[in-house]
N, CA, C and O atoms as a GROMACS GRO file, in nm:
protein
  568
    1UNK      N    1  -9.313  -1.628 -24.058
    1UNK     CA    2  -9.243  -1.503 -24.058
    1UNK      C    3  -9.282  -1.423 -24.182
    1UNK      O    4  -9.300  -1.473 -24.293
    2UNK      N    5  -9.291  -1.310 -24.155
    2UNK     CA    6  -9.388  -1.191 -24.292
    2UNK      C    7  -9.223  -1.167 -24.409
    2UNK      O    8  -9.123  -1.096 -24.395
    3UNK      N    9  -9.255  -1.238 -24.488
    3UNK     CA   10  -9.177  -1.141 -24.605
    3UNK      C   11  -9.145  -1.044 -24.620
    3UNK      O   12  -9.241  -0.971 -24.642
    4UNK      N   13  -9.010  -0.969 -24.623
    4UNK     CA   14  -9.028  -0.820 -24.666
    4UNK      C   15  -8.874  -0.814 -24.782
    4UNK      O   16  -8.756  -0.849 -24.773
    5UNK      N   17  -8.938  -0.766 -24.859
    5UNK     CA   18  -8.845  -0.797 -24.986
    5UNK      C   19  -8.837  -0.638 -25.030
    5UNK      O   20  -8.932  -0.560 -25.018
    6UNK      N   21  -8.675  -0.598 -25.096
    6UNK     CA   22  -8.635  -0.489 -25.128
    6UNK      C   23  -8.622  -0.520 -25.258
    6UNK      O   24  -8.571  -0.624 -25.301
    7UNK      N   25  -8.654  -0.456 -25.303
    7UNK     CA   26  -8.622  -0.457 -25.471
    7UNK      C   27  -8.569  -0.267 -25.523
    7UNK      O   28  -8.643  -0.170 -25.510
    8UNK      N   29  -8.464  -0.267 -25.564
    8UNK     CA   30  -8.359  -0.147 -25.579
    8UNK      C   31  -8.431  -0.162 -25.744
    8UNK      O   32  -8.464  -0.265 -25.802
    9UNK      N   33  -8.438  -0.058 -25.780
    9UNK     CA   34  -8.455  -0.030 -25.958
    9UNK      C   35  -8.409   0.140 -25.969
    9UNK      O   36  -8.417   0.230 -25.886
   10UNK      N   37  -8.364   0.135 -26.094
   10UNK     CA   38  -8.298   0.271 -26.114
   10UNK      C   39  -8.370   0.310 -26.269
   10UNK      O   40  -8.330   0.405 -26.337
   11UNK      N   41  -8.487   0.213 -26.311
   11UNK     CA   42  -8.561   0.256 -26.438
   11UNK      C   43  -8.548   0.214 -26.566
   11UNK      O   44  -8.619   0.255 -26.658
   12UNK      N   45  -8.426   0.099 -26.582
   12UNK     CA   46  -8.359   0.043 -26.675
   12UNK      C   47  -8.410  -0.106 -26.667
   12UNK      O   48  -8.412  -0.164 -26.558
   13UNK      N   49  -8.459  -0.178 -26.802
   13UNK     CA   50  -8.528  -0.207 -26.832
   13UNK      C   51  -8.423  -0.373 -26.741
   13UNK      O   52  -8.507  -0.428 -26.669
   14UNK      N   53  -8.302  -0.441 -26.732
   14UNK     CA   54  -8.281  -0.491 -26.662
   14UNK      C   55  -8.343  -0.496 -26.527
   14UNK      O   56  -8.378  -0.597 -26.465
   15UNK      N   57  -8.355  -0.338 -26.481
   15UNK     CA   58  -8.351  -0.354 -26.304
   15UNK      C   59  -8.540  -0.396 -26.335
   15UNK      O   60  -8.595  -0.428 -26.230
   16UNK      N   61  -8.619  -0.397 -26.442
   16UNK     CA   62  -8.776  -0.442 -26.414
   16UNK      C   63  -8.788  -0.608 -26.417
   16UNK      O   64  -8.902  -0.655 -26.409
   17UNK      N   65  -8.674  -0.702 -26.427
   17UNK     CA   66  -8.658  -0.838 -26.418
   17UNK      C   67  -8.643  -0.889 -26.324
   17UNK      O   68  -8.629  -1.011 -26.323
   18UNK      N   69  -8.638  -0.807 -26.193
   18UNK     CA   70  -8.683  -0.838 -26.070
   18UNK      C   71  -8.819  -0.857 -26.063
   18UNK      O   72  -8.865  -0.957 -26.008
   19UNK      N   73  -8.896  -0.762 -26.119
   19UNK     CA   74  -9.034  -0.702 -26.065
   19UNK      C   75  -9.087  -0.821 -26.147
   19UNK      O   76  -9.189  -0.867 -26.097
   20UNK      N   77  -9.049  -0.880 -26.252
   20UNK     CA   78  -9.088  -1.003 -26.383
   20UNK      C   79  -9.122  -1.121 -26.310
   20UNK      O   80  -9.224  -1.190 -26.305
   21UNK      N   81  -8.997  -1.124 -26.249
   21UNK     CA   82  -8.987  -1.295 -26.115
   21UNK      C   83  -9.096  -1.262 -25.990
   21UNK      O   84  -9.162  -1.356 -25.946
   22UNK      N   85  -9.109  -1.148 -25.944
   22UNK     CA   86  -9.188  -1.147 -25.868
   22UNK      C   87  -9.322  -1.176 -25.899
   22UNK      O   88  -9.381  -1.269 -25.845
   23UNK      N   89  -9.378  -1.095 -25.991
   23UNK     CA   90  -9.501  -1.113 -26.064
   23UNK      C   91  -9.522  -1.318 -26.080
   23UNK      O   92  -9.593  -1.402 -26.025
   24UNK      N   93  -9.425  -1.318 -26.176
   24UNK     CA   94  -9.391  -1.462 -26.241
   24UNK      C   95  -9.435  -1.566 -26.138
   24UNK      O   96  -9.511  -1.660 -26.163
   25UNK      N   97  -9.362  -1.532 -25.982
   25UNK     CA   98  -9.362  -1.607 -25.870
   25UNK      C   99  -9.457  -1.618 -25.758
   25UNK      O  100  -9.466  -1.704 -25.670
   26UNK      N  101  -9.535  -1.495 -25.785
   26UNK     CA  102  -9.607  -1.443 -25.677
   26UNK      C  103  -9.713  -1.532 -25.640
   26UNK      O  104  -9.735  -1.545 -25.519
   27UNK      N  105  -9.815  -1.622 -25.762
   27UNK     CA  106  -9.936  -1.690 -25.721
   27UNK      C  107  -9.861  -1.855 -25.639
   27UNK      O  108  -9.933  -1.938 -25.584
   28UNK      N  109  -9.719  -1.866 -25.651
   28UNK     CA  110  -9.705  -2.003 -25.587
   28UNK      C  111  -9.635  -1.913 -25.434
   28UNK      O  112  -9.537  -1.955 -25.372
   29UNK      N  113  -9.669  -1.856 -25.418
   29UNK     CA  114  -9.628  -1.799 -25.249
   29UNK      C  115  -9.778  -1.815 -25.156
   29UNK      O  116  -9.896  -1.797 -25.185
   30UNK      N  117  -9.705  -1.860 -25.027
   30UNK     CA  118  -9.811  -1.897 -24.944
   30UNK      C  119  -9.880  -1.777 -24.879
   30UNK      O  120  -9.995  -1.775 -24.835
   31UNK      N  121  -9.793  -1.681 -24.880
   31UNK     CA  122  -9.841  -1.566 -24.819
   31UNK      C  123  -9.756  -1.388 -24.937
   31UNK      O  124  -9.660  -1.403 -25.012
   32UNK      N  125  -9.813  -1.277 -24.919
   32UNK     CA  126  -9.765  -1.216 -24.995
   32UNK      C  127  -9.670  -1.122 -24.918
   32UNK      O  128  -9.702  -1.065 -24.813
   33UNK      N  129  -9.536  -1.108 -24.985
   33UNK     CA  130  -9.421  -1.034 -24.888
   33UNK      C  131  -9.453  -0.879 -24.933
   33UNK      O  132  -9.494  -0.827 -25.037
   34UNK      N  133  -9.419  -0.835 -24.816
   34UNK     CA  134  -9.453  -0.661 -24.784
   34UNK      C  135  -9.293  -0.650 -24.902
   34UNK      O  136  -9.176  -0.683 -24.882
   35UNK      N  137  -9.347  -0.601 -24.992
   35UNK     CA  138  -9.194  -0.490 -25.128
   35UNK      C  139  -9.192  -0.340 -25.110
   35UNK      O  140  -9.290  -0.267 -25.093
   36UNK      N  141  -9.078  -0.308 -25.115
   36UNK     CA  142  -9.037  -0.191 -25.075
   36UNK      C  143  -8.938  -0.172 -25.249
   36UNK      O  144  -8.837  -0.235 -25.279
   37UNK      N  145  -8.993  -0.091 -25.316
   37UNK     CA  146  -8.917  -0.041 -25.389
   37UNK      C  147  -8.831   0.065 -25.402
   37UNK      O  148  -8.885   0.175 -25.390
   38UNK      N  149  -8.704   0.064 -25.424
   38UNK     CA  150  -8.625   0.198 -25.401
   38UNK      C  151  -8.531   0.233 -25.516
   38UNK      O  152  -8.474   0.150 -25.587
   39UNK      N  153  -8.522   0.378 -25.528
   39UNK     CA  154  -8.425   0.414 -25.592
   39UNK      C  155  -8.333   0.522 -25.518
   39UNK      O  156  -8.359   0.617 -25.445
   40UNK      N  157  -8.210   0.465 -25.571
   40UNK     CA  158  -8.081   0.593 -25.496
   40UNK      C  159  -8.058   0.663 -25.561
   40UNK      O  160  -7.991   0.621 -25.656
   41UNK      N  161  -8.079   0.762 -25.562
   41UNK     CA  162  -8.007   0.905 -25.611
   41UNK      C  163  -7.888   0.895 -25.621
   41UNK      O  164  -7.844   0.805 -25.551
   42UNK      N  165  -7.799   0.960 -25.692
   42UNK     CA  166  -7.646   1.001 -25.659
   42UNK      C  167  -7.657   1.106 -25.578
   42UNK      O  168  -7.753   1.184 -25.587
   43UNK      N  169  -7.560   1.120 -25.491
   43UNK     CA  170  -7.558   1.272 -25.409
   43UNK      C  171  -7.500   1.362 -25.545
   43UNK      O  172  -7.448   1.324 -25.650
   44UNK      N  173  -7.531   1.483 -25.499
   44UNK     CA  174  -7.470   1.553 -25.626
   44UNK      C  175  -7.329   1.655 -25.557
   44UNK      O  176  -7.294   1.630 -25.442
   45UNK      N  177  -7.271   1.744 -25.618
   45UNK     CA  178  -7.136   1.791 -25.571
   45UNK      C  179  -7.194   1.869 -25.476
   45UNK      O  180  -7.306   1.916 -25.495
   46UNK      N  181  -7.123   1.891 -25.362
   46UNK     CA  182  -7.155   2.011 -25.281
   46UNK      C  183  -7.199   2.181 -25.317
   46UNK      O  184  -7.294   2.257 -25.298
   47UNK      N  185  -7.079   2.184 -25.375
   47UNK     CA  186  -7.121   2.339 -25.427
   47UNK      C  187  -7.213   2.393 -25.516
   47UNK      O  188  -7.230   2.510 -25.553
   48UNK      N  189  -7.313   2.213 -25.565
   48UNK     CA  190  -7.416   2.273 -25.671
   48UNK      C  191  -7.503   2.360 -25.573
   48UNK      O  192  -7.585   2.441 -25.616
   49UNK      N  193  -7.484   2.340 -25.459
   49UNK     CA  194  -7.615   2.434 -25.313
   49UNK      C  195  -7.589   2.572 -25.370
   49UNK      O  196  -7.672   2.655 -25.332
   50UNK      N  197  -7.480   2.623 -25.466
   50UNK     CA  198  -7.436   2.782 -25.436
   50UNK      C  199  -7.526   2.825 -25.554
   50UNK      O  200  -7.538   2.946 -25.574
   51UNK      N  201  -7.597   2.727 -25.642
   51UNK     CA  202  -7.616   2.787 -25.773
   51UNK      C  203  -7.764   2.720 -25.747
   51UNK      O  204  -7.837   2.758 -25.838
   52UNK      N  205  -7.826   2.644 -25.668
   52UNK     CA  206  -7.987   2.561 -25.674
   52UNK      C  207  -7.989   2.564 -25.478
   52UNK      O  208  -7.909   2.536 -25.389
   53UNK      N  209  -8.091   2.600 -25.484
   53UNK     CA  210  -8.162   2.599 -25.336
   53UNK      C  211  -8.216   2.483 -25.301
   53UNK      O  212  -8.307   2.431 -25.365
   54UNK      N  213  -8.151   2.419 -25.169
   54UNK     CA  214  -8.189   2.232 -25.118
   54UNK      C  215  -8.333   2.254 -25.172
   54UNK      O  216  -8.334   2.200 -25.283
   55UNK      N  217  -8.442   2.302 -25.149
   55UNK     CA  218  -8.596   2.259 -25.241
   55UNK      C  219  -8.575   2.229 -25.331
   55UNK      O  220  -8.610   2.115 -25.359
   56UNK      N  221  -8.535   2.277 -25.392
   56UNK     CA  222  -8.472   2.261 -25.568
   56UNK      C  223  -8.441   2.106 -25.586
   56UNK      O  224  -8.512   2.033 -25.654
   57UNK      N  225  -8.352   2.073 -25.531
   57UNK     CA  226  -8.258   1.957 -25.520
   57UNK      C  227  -8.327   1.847 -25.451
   57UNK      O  228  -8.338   1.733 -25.498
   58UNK      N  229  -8.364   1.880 -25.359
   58UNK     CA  230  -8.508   1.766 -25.271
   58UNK      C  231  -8.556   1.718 -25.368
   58UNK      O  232  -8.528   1.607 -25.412
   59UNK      N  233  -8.668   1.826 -25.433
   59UNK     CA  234  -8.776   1.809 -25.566
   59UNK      C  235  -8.731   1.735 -25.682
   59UNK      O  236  -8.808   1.664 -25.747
   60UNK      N  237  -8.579   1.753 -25.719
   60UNK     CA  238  -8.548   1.711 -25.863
   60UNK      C  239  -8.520   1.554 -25.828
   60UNK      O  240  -8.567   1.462 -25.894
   61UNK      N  241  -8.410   1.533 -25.680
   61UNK     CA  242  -8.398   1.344 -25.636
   61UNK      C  243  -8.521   1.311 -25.604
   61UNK      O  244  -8.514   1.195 -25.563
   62UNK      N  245  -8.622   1.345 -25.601
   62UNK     CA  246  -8.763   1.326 -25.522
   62UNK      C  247  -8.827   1.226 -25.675
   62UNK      O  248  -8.838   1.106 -25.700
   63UNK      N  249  -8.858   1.361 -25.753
   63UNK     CA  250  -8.894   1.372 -25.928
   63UNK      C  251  -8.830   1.246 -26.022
   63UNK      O  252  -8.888   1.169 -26.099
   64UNK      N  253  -8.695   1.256 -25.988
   64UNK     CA  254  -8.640   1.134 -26.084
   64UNK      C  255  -8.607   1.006 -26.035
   64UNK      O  256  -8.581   0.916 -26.115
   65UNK      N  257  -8.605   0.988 -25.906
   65UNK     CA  258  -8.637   0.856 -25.843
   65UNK      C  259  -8.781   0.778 -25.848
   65UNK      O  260  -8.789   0.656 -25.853
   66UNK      N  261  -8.936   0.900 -25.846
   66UNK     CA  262  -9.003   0.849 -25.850
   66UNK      C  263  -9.041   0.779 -25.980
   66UNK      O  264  -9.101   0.674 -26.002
   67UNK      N  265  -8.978   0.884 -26.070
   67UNK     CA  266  -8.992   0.851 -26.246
   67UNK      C  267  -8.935   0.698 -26.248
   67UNK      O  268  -8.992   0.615 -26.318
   68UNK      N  269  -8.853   0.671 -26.191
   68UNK     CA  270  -8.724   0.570 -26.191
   68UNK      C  271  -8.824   0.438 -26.163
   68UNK      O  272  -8.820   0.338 -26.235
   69UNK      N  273  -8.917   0.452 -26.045
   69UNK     CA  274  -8.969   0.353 -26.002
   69UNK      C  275  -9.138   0.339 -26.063
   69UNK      O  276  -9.212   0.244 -26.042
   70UNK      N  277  -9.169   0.450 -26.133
   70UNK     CA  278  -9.323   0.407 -26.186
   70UNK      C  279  -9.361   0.296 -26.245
   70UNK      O  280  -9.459   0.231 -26.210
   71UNK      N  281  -9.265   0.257 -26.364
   71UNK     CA  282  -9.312   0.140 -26.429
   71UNK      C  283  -9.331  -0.003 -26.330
   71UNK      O  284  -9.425  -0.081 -26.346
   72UNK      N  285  -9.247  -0.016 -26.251
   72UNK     CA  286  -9.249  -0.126 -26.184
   72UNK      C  287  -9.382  -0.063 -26.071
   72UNK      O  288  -9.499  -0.101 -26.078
   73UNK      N  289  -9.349   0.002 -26.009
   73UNK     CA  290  -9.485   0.030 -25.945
   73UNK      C  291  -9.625  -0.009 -25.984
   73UNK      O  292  -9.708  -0.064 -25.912
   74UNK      N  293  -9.643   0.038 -26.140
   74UNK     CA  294  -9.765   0.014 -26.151
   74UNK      C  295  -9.807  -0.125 -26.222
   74UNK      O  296  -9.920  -0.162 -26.252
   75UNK      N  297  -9.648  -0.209 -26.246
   75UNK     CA  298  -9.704  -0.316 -26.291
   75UNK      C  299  -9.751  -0.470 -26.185
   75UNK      O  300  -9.800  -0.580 -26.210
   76UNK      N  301  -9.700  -0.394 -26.055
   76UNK     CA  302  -9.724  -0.486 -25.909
   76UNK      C  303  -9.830  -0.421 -25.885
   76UNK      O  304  -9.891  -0.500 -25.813
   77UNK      N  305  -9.919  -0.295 -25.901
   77UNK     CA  306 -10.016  -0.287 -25.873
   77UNK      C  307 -10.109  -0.342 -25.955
   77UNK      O  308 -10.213  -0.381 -25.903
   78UNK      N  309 -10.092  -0.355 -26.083
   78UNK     CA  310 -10.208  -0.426 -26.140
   78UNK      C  311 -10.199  -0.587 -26.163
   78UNK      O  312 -10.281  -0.655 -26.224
   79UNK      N  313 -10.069  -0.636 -26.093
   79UNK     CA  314 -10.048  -0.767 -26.039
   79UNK      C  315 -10.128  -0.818 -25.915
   79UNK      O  316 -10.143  -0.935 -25.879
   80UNK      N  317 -10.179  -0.699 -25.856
   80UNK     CA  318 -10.277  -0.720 -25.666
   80UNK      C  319 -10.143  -0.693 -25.578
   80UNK      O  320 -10.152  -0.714 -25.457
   81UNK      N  321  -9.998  -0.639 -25.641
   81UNK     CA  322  -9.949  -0.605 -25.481
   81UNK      C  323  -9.960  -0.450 -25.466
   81UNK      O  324  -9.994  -0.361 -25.544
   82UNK      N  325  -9.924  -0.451 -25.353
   82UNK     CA  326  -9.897  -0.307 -25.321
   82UNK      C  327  -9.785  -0.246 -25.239
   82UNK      O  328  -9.798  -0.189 -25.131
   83UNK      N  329  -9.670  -0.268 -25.310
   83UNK     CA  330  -9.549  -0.203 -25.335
   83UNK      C  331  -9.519  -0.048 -25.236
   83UNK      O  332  -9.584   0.053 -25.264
   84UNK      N  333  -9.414  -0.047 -25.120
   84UNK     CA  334  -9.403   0.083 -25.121
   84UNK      C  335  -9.290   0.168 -25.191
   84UNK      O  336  -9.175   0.123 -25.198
   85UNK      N  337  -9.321   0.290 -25.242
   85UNK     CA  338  -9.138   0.353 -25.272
   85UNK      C  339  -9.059   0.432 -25.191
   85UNK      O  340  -9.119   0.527 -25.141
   86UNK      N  341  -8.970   0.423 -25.170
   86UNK     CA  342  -8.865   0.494 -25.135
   86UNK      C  343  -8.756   0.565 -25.240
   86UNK      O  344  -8.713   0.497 -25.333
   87UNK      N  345  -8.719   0.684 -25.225
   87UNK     CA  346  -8.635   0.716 -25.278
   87UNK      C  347  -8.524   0.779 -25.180
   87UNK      O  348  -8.552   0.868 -25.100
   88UNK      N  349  -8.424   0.736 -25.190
   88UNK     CA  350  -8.298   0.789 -25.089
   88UNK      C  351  -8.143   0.860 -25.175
   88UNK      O  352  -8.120   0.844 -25.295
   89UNK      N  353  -8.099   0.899 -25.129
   89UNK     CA  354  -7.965   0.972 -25.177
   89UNK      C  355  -7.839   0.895 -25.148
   89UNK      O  356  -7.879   0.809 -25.069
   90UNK      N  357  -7.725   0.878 -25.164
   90UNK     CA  358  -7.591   0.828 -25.116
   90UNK      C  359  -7.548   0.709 -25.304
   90UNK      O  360  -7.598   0.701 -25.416
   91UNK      N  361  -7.440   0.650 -25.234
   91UNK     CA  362  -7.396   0.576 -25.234
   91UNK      C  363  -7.489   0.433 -25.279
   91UNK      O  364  -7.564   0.374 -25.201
   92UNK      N  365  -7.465   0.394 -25.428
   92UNK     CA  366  -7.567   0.293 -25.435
   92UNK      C  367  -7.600   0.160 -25.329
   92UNK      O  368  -7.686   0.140 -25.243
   93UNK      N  369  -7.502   0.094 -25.373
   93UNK     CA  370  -7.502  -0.043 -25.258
   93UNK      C  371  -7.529  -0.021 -25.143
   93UNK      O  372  -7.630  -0.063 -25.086
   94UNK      N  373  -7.421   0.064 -25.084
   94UNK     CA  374  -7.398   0.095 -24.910
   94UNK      C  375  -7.538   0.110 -24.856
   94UNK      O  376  -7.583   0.063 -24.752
   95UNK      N  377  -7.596   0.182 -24.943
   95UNK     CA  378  -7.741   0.285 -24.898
   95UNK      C  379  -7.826   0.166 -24.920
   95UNK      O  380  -7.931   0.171 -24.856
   96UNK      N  381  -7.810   0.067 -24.988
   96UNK     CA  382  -7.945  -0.055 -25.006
   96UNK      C  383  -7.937  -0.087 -24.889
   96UNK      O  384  -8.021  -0.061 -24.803
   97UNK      N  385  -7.817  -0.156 -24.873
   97UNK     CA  386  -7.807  -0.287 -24.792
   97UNK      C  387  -7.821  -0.188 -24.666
   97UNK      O  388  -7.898  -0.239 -24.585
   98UNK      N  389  -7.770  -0.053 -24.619
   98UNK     CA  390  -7.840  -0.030 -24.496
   98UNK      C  391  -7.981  -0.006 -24.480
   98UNK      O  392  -8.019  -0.042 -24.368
   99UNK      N  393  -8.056   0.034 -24.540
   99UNK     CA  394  -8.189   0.060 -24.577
   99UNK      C  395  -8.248  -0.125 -24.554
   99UNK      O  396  -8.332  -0.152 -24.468
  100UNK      N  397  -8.194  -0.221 -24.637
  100UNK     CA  398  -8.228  -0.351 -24.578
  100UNK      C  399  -8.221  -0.369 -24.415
  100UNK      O  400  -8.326  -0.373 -24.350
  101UNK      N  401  -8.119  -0.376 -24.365
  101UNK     CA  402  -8.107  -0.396 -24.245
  101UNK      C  403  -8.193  -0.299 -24.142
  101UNK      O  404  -8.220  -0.361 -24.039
  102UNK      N  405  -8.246  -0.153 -24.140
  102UNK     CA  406  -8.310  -0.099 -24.117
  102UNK      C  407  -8.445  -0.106 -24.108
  102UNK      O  408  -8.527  -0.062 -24.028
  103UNK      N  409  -8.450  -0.180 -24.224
  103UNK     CA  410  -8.615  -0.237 -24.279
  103UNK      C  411  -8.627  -0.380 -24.213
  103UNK      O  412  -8.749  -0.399 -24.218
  104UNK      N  413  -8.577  -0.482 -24.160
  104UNK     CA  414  -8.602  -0.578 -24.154
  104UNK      C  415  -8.630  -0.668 -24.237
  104UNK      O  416  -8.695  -0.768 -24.205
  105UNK      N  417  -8.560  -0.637 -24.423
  105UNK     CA  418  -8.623  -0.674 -24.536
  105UNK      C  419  -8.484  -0.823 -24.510
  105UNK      O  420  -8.362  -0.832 -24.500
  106UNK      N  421  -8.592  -0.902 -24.509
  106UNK     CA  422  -8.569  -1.064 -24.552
  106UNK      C  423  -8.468  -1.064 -24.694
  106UNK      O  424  -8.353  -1.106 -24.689
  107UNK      N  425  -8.523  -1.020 -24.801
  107UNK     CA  426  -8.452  -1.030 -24.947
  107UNK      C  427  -8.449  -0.947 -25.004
  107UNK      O  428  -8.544  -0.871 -25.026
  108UNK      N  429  -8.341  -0.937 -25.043
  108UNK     CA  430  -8.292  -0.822 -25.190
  108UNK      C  431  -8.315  -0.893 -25.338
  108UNK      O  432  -8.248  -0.989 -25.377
  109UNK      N  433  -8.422  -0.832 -25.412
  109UNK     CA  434  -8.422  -0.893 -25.510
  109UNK      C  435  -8.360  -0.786 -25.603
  109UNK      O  436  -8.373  -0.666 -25.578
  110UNK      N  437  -8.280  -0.842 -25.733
  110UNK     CA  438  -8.177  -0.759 -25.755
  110UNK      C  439  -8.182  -0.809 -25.915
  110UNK      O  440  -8.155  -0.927 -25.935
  111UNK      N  441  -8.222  -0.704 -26.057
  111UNK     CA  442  -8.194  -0.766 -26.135
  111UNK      C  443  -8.051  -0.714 -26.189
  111UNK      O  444  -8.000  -0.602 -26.183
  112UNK      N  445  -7.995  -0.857 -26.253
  112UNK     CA  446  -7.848  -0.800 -26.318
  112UNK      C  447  -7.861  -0.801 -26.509
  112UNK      O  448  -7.956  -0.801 -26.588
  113UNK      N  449  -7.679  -0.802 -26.527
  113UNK     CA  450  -7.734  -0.771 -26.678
  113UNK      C  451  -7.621  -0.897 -26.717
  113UNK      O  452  -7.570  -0.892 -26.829
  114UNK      N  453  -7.583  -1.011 -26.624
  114UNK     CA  454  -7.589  -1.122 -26.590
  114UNK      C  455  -7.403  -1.107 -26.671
  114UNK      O  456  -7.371  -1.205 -26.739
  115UNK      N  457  -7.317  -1.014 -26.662
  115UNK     CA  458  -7.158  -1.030 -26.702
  115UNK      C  459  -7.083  -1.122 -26.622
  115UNK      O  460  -7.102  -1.112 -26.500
  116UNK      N  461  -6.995  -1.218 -26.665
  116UNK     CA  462  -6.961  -1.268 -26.567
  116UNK      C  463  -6.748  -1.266 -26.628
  116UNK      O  464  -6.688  -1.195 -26.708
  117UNK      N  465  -6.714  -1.359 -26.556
  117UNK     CA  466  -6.578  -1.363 -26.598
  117UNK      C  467  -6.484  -1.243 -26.535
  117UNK      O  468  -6.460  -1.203 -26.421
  118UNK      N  469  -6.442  -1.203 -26.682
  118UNK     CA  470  -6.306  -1.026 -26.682
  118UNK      C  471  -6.454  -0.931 -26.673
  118UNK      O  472  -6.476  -0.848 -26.584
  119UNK      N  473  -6.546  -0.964 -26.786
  119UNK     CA  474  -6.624  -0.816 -26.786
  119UNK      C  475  -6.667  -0.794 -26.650
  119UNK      O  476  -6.662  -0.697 -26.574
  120UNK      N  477  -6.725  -0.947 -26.638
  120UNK     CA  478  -6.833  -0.873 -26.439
  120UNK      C  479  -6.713  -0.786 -26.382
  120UNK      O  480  -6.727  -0.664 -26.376
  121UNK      N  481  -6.568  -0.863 -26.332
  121UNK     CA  482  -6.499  -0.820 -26.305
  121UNK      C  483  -6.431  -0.672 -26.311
  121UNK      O  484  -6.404  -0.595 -26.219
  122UNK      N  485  -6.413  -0.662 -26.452
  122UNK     CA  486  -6.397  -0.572 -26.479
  122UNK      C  487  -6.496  -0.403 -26.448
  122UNK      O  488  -6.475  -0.300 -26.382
  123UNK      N  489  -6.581  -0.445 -26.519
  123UNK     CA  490  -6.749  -0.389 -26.506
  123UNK      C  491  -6.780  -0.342 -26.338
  123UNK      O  492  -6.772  -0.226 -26.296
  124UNK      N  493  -6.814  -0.454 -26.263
  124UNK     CA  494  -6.833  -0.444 -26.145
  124UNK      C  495  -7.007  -0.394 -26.157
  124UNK      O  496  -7.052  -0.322 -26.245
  125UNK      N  497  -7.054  -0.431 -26.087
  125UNK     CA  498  -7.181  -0.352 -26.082
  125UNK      C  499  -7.227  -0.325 -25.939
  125UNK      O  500  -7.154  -0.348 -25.842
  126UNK      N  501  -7.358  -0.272 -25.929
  126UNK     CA  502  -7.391  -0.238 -25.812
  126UNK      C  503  -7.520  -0.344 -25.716
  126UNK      O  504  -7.566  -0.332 -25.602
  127UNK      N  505  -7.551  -0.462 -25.843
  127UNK     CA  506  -7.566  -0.584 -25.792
  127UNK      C  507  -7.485  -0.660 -25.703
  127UNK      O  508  -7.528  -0.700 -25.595
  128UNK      N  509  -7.330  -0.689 -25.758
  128UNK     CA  510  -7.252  -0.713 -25.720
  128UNK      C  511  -7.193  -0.693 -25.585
  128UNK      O  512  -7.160  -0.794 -25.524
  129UNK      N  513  -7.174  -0.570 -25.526
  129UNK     CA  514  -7.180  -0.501 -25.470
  129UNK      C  515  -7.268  -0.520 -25.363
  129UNK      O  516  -7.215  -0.571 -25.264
  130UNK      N  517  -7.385  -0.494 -25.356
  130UNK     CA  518  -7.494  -0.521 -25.298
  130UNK      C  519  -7.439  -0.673 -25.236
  130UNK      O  520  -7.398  -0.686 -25.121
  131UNK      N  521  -7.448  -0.780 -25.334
  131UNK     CA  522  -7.410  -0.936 -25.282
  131UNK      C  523  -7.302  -0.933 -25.190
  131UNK      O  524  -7.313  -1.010 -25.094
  132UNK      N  525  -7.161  -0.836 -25.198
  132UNK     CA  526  -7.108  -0.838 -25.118
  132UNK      C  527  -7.111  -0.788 -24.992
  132UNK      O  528  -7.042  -0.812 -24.893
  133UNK      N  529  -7.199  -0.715 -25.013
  133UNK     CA  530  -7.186  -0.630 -24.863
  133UNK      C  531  -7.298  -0.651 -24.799
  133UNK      O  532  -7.288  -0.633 -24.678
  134UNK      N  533  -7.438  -0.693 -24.848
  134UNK     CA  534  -7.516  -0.730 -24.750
  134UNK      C  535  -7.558  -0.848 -24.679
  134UNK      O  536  -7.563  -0.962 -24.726
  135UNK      N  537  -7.589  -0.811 -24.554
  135UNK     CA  538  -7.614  -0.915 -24.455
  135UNK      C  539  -7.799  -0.993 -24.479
  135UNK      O  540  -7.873  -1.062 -24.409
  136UNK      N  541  -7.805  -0.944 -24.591
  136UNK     CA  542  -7.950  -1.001 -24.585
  136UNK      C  543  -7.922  -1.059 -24.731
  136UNK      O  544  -7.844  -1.006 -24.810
  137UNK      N  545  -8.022  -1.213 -24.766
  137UNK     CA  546  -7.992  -1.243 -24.902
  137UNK      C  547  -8.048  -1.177 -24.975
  137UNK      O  548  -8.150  -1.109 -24.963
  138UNK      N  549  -7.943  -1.205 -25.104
  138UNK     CA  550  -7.982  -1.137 -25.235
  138UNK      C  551  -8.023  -1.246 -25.311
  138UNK      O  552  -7.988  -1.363 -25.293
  139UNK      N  553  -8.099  -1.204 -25.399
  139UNK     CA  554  -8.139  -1.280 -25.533
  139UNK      C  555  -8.116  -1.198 -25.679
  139UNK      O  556  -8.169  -1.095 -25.720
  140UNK      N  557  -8.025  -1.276 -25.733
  140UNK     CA  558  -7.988  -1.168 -25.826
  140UNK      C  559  -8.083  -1.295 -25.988
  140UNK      O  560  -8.084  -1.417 -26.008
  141UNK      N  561  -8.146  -1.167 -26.066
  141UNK     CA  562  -8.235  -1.211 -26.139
  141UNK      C  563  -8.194  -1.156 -26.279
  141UNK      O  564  -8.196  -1.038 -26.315
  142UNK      N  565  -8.157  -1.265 -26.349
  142UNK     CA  566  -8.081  -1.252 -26.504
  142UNK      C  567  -8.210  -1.227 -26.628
  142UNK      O  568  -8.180  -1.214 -26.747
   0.00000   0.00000   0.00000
């Protein structure tokens, strides 16, 4: 069965400790899994439409998602993979894990910033999150 692995990064030097294990892991794999890299936008308020024209707004979630995902991009490319990106809008988690299920992606690889106890708790993250709500496994990478 073909690999297809999601890896979510938002540009922060945690979320590239996914892309670390992959690299790290990649020469003991029997075959190489199709990665889909993504970043979510926040939606922004409605009424910013009255003051910026949707091009505007396309271009800027377009612009800072791709910024979001370069470093990891180009460090799986000069690893031999070849990574696709996505950038999408919504809701962090919700929007992975449907985008997983959509994709047929086998694994979420997911790096955290590894809180556990009151803080995770407290904190909550969008790793977290992700673990709960999706139907596909996660791998969360400390």
């Amino acid at each position: 069965m073909k690999q297809i692995w999601l890896v979510p990064l938002d540009g922060s030097d945690i979320a590239l400790r996914s892309i670390a294990w992959i690299i790290d892991n990649a020469p003991a794999l029997k075959d190489v899994p199709q990665i889909h890299l993504i970043n979510v936008q926040p939606s922004l308020p409605r009424d910013i439409s009255r003051f910026v024209n949707a091009d505007t707004l396309r271009d800027f979630h377009r612009d800072t998602g791709m910024a979001a995902l370069t470093t990891a991009y180009e460090m799986l490319t000069a690893a031999g993979l070849n990574p696709e990106r996505h950038v999408l809008i919504g809701e962090a988690a919700p929007t992975l894990c449907e985008f997983a299920t959509r994709q047929g992606c086998t694994q979420i690889l997911i790096g955290t910033r590894g809180h556990s106890g009151i803080a995770g708790t407290l904190l909550g993250s969008v790793a977290m999150r992700v673990a709960h709500l999706s139907s596909v496994p996660v791998l969360l990478v400390r």
